[in-house]
Legacy VTK file of the C-alpha trace (Angstrom):
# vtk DataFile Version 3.0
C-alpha trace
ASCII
DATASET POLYDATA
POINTS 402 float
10.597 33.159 23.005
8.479 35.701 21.135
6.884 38.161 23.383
2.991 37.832 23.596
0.663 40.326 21.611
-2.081 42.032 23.556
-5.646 42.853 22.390
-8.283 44.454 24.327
-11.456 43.998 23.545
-13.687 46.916 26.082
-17.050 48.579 24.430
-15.744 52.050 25.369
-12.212 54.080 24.606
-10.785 56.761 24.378
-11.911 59.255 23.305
-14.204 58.626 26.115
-13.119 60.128 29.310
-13.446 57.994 32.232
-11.428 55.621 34.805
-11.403 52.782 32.978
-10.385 54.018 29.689
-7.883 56.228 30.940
-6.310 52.703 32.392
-6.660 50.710 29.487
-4.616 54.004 27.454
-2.144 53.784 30.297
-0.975 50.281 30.877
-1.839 49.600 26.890
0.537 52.514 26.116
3.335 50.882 28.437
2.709 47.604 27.519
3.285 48.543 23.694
6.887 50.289 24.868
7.871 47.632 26.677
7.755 44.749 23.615
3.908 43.300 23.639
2.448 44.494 20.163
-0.989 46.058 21.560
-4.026 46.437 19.796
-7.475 47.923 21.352
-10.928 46.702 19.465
-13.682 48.943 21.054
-16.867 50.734 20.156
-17.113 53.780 17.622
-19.301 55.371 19.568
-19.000 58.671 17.020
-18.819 58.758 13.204
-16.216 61.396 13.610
-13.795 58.965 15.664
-11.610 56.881 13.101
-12.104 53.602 12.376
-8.242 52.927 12.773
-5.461 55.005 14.238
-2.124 54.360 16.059
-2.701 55.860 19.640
0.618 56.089 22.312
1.816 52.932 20.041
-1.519 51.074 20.104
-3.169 49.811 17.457
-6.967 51.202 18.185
-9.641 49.389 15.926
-13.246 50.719 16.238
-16.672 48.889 15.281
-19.861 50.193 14.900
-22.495 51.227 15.730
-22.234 54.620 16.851
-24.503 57.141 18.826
-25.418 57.208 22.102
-27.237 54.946 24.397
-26.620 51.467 26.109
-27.894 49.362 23.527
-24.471 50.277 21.727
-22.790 47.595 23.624
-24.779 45.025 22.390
-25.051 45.918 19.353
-21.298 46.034 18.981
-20.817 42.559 19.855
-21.579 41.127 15.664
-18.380 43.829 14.599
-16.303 42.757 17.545
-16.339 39.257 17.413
-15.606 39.705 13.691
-12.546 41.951 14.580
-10.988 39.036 16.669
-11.657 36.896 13.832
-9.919 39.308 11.133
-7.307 40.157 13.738
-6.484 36.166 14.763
-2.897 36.354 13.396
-2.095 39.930 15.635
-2.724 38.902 19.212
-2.025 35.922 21.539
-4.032 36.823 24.237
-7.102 38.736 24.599
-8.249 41.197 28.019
-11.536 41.715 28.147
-12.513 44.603 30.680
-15.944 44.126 31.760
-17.751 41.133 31.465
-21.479 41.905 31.214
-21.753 41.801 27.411
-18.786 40.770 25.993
-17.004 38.082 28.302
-18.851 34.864 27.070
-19.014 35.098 23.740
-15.168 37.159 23.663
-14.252 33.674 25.754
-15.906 31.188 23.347
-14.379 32.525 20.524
-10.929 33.072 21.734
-10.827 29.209 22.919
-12.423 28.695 19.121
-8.996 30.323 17.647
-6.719 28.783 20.404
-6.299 32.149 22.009
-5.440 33.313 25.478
-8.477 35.135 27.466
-7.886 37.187 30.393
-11.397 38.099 32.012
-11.576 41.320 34.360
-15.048 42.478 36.225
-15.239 46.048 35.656
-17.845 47.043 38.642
-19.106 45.081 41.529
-21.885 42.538 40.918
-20.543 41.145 37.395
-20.657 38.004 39.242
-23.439 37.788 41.096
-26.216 39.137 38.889
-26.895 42.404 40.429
-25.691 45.084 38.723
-28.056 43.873 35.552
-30.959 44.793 37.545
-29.524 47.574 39.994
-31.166 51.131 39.079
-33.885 49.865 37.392
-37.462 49.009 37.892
-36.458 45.104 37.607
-34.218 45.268 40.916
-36.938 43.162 42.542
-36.188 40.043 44.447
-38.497 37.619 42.003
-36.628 39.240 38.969
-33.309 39.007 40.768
-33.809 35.409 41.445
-33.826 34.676 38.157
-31.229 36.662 36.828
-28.988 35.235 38.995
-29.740 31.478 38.507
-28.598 32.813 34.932
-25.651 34.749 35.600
-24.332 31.577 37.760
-25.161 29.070 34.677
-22.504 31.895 32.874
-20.454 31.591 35.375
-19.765 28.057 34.608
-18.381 28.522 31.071
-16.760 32.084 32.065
-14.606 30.322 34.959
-12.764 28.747 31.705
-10.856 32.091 31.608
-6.823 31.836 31.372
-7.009 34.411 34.198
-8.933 36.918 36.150
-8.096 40.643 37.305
-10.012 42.106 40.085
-9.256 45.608 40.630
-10.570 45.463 44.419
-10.713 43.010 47.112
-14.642 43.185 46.925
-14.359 41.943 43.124
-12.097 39.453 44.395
-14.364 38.105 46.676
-17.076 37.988 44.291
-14.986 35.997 41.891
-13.950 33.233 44.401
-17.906 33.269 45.320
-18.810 32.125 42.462
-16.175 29.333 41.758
-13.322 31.247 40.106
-10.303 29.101 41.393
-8.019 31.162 43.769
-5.087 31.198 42.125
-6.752 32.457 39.021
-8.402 35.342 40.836
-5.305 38.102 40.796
-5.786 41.203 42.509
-4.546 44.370 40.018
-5.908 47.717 41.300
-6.331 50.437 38.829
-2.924 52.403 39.061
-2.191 56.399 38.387
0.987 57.813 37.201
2.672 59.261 40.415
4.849 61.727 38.357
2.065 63.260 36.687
-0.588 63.189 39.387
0.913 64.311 42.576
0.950 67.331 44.830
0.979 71.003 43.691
2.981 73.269 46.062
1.397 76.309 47.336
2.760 78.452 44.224
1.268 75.880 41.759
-1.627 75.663 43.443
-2.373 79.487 43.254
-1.068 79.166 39.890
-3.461 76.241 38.281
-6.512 78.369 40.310
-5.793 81.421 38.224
-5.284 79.013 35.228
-8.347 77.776 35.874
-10.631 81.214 37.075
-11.165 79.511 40.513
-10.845 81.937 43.510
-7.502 82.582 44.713
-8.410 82.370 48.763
-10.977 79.727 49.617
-11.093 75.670 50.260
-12.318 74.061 46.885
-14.182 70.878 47.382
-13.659 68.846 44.015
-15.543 65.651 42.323
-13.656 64.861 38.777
-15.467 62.126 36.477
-18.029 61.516 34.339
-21.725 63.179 35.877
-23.464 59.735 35.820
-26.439 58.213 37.723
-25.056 55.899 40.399
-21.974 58.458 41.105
-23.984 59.363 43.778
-23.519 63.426 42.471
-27.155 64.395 43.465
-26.098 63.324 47.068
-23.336 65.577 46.757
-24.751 68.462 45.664
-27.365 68.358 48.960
-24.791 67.656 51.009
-23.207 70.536 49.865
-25.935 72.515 50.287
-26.004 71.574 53.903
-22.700 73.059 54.716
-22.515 76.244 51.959
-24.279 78.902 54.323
-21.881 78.224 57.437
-18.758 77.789 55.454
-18.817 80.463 52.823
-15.199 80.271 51.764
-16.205 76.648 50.777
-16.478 75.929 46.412
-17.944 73.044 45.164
-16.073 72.088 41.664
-17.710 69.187 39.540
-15.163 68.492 36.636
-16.819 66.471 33.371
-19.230 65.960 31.421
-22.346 63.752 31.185
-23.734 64.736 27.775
-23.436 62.163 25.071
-24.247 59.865 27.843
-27.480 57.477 28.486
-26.813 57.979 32.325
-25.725 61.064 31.930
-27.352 63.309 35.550
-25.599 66.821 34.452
-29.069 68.777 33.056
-30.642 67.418 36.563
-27.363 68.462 38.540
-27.564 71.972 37.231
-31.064 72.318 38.225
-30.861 70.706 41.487
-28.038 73.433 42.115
-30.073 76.185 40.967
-32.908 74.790 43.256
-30.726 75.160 46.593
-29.759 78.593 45.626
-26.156 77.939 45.612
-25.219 78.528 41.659
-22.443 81.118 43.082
-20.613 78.096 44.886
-20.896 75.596 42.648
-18.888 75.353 39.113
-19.636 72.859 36.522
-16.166 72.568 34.146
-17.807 70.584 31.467
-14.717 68.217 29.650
-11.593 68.410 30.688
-8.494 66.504 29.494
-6.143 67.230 32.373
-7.706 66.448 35.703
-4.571 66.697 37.507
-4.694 70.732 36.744
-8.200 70.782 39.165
-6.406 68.272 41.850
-4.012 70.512 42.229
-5.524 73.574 42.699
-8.100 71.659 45.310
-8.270 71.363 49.145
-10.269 67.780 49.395
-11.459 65.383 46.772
-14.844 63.788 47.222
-16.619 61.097 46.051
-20.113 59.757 46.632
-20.781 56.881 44.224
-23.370 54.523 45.604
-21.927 51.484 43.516
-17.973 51.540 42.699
-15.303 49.154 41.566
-12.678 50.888 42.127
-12.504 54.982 41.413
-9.227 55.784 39.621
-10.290 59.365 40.208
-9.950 58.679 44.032
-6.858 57.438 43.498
-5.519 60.214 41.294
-6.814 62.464 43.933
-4.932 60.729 46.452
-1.836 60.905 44.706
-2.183 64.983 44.668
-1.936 64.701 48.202
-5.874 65.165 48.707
-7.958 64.406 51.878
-10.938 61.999 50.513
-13.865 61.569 51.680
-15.682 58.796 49.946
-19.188 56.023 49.975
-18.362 52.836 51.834
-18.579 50.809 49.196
-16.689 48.518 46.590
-13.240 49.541 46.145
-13.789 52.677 47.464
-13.011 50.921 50.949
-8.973 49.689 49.344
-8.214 53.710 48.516
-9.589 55.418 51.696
-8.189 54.818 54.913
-11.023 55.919 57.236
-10.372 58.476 59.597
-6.227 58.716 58.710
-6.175 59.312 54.626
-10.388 60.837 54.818
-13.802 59.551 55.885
-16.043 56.908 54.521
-19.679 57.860 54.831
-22.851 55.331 54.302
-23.806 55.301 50.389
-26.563 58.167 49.363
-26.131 59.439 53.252
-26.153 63.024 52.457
-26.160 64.156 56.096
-22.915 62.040 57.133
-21.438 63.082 53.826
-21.785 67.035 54.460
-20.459 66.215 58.392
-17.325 65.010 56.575
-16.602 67.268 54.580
-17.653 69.907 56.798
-14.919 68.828 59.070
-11.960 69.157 56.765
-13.342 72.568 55.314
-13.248 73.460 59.170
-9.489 71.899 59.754
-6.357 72.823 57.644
-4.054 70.880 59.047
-6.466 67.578 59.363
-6.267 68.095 55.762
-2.526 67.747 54.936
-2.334 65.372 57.584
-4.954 62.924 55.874
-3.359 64.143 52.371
0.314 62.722 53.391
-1.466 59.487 54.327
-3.349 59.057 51.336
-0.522 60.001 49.045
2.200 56.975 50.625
-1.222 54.953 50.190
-1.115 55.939 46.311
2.669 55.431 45.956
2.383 52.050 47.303
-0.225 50.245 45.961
-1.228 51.778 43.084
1.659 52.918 41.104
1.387 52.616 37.588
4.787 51.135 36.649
4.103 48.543 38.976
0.781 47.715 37.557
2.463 47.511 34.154
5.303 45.276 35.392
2.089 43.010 37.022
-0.288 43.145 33.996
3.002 42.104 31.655
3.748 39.122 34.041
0.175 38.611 34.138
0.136 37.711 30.045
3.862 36.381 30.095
2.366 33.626 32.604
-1.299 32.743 30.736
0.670 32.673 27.092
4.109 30.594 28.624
1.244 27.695 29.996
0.923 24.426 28.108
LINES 1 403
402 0 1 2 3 4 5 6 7 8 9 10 11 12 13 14 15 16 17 18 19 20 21 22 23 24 25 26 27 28 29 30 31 32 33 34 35 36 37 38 39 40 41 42 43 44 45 46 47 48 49 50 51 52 53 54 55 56 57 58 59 60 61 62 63 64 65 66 67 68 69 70 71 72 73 74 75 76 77 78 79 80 81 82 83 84 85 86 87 88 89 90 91 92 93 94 95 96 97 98 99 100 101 102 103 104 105 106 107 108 109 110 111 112 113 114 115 116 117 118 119 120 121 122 123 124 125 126 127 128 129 130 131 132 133 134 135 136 137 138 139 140 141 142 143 144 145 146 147 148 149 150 151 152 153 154 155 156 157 158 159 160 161 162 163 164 165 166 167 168 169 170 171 172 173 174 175 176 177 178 179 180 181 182 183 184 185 186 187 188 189 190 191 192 193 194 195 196 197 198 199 200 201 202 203 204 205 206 207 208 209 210 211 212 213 214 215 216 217 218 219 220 221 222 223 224 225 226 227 228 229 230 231 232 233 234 235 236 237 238 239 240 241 242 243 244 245 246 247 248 249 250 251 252 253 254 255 256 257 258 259 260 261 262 263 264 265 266 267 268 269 270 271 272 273 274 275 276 277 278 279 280 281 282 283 284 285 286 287 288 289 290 291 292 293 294 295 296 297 298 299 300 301 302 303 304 305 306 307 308 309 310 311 312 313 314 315 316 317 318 319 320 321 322 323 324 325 326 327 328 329 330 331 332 333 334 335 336 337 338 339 340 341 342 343 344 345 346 347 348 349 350 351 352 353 354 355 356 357 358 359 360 361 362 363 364 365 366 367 368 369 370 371 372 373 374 375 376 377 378 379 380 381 382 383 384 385 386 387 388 389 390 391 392 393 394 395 396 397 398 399 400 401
């Protein structure tokens, strides 16, 4: 039997840092090695980026339009659909991460060409409706009403899928709410690579601070991903505040980027930090490639978001061997193992958030007790060669049906 052939369809890639590329790249990569031809279709969000390349032993196909801004996503949906039509004869089965924009019509066509669909709800509220209106002026019951008689008329067709991934057990949920069958509602966390993201000892960790210019002495609080609105980073940055003049061996270090971005909170973040007073205690790293290089030179890994799917940041943190303190919220709630792997504080609750932290900054060994438990945590159920072995059963299953 031939081996199925892979194509993800997402509206963002690399080279776009973030969680859910960074997966894609990951399990794609893996996928690729392990027999199942993979091809990515995504946006080209810069003219720079090629409109072909072989990436890790991908094929990676980009459509326009580029530039900035949410409408992008949309707008990409005329070049995709046409890539899945040009690329029928390449792939058995299409993945769609993310559902908002490109699910239904990704789904209609794929059943059009006799194709394979695999469906997978990228944040919380794909389902219900709510994250179309959530941070915006139309998050208002009347408007939500409506949006969600609409989203559960979608649902309808979009239950149709082959398959579904939910990468938390609050996704889950939300799938079998609105009529996804149970036994086509699989639970696949986003998974890190325990060999590459996993705990410094005390020589590497002085040695990635100097690599870094961080201080050599001090406990380094640490946020890594992309500065967006809903991240819950202005939060942070109070909370923060709070504890900075009674702990002053305490760092704040916020590693990405938000420029480029129609979310994007960094200009505001930098202000905000200039505001408290505290630019001295607070570094801003701008891009990085290698996030593993700040894990390991940190003391605790935080994480504020107000709405979250998953955060394969938290879980790359957790790996290191991090304490994590994190929102109660989404998936957040399947990484963090309150009070034994780090604390879960109320979304946008900048008071509990700085008592949290402020209590591992206070407590060494409360750290590296809460950072063994959240490392066998990462081992366990989010390994990455056991998400690959899942994701390849996963399409061996929906292509080997009649």
């Amino acid at each position: 039997m031939r081996l199925p052939r892979v194509l993800y369809l997402t509206e963002s890639f690399h080279p776009v840092l973030g969680g859910g590329e960074r997966h894609i790249r990951e399990v794609g990569s893996r996928l690729a090695a392990s027999g199942l031809a993979t091809t990515v279709v995504a946006r080209r969000g810069e003219v720079a980026w090629p409109e072909q390349e072989r990436l890790d032993g991908m094929r990676v196909l980009r459509v326009p339009p580029p530039g900035p801004g949410r409408r992008g996503k949309y707008a990409m949906l005329p070049g995709a659909l046409a890539a899945l039509r040009r690329e029928r004869n390449t792939y058995d089965v299409v993945i769609v991460p993310g559902t908002r924009v490109l699910g239904l019509p990704a789904l209609l066509l794929a059943r059009a060409l006799g194709k394979r669909i695999v469906l997978q709800a990228e944040v919380n509220g794909e389902m219900s409706g709510e994250i179309y209106t959530w941070g915006t002026a139309a998050h208002r019951p009347a408007v939500r009403q409506v949006v969600a008689a609409g989203v559960a008329l979608r649902n309808t067709l979009m239950r149709d899928a082959d398959a579904w991934v939910a990468i938390s057990h609050e996704i889950r949920r939300e799938l079998l709410s609105a009529g996804v069958p149970d036994a086509k509602a699989v639970y696949m966390p986003h998974a890190v690579d325990t060999a590459r993201f996993a705990p410094a000892t005390p020589e590497e960790r002085r040695r990635q601070r100097v690599r870094a210019g961080l201080p050599i002495e001090g406990t380094l609080i640490t946020y890594t991903g992309r500065l967006l609105r809903g991240k819950g980073l202005e939060v942070l940055v109070e909370a923060f505040a709070r504890l900075a003049s009674s702990h002053p061996e305490a760092l704040l270090v916020i590693v990405g980027s938000g420029a480029g971005q129609a979310l994007g909170v960094e200009e505001g973040l930098r202000a905000q930090v200039r505001a408290a007073g505290i630019e001295g205690r607070v570094r801003f790293t701008g891009r990085v490639e290698h996030v593993q290089a700040y894990l390991q030179a940190s003391d605790i890994f935080a994480f504020p978001s107000l709405f979250e799917a998953l955060g394969l940041s938290l879980v790359e943190a957790a790996a290191c061997g991090l304490p994590c303190v994190g929102s109660r919220t989404g998936g957040i709630v399947d990484v963090i193992d309150d009070g034994r792997s780090g604390y879960l504080c109320p979304p946008g609750d900048a008071a509990a958030l700085a008592g949290a932290l402020e209590s591992l900054v206070a407590d060494p060994r409360r750290r590296e007790a809460f950072g063994r438990v959240g490392l066998s945590i990462a081992r366990t159920r989010f390994d990455l060669a056991d998400s690959v072995e899942r994701y390849r059963a996963l399409f061996l299953g929906v292509c080997g049906r009649s």
